[in-house]
C-alpha positions in Angstrom: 82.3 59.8 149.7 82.3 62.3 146.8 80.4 65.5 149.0 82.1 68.0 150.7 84.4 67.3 153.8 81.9 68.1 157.2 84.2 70.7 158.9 82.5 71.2 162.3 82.1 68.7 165.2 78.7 68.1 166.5 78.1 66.0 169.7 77.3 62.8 167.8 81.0 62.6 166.4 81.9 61.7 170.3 80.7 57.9 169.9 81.0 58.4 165.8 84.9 58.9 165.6 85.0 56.1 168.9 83.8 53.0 166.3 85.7 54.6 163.5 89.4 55.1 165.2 88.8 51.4 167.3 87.3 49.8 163.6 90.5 51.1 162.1 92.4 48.2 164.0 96.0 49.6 164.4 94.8 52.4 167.8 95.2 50.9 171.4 92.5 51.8 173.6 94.5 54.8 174.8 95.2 56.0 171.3 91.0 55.6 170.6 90.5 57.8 173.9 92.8 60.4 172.9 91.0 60.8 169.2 87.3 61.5 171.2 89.2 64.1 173.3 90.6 65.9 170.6 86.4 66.2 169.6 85.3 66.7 173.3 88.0 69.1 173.5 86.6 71.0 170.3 83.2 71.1 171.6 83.7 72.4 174.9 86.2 74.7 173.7 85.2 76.0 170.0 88.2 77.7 167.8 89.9 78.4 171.0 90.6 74.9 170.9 92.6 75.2 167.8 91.5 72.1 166.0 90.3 71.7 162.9 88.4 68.9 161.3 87.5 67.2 158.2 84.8 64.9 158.4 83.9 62.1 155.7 80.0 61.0 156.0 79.2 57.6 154.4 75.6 56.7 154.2 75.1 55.0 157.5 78.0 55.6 159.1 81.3 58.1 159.6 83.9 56.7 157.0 86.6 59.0 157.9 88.4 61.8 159.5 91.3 64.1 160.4 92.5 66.7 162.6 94.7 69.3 162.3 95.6 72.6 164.0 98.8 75.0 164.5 101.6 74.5 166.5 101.4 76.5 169.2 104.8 78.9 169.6 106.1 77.9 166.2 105.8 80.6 162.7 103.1 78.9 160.5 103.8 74.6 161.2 100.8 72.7 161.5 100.5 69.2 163.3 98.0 66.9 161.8 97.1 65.1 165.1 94.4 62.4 163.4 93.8 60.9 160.3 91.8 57.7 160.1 89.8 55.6 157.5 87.1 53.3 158.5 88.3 49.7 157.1 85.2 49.3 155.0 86.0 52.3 153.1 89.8 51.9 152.6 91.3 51.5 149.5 89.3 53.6 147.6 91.5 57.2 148.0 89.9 58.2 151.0 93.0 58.5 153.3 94.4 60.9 150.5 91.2 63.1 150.2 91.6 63.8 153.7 95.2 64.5 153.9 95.3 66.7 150.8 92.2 68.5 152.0 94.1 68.5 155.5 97.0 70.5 153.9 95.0 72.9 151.7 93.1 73.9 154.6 96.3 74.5 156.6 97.6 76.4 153.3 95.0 78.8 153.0 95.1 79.0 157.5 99.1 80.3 156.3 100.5 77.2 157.5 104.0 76.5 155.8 104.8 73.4 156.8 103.1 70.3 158.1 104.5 67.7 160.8 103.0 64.1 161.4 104.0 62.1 164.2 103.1 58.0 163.8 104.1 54.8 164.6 106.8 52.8 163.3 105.1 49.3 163.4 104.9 47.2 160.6 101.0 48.2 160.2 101.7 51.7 160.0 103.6 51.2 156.4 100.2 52.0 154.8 100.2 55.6 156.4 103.7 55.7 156.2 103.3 55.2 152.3 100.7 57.6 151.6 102.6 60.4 153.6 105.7 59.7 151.0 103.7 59.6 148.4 102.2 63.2 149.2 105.5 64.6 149.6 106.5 64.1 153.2 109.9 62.9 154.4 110.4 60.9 157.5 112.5 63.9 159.4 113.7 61.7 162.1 112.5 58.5 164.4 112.8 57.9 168.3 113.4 54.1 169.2 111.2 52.4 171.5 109.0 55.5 172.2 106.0 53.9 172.8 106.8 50.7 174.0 109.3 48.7 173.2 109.6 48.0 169.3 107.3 50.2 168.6 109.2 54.2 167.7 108.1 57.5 166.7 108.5 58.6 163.3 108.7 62.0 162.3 107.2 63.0 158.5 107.3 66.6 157.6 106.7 68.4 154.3 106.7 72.4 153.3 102.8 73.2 152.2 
């Protein structure tokens, strides 16, 4: 993927980010639902929806994607809700592409400062280790908050 992120969400995207969140292999079928609302959400709703989206086309197939957006009632803090790398094209500094692009685009939105809430199972350290190594901080962690064993962790970083 060397083109230009895809920044708006067309109807195929639906089914497209579906194989690509479930294909990722750490998402519960909740998780997977929530990612094609986020789109549905975008469709039916536009910029009113207040997501915003990077898209990574492969060749054949959707190889990657985040969302991000403001956080509503708070001075310039953006949430990146998604980020996700098909498993065929991890590895290869995808992941990072995303996130940086993620952050410019809140940057030059005015966001200050950007929040990531994630997992804290043991397959999460990959994310976990590419958040550190783009300058967030784990800001704090709730135990057991989405089943048991498996917390939230908070990662924050000024933009």
């Amino acid at each position: 993927m060397t083109a230009p992120f895809r920044t708006t969400p067309r109807p195929g995207d639906r089914a497209a980010v579906r194989r690509l969140v479930a294909d990722a292999g750490v998402f519960s079928e909740t998780e997977v639902g929530w990612a094609v609302e986020v789109v549905d959400t975008a469709l039916d709703r536009g910029a009113a929806a207040g997501y915003h989206f990077l898209f990574a086309e492969g060749e054949d197939c959707l190889e990657g994607f985040a969302c991000f957006g403001p956080i509503d009632g708070t001075a310039n803090r953006f949430d990146l809700y998604w980020i996700a790398v098909a498993r065929t094209a991890q590895g290869r500094g995808l992941g990072r592409r995303l996130l940086e692009s993620s952050m410019d685009a809140a940057r030059a939105l005015n966001g200050t400062h950007m929040f990531i809430d994630t997992s804290t199972r043991a397959d999460y350290a990959p994310a976990h280790a590419l958040y550190r190594t783009l300058g967030f901080e784990q800001m704090g962690t709730l135990i057991d908050f989405y089943a048991d064993g498996d917390g939230k962790a908070l990662f924050g970083r000024k933009l």
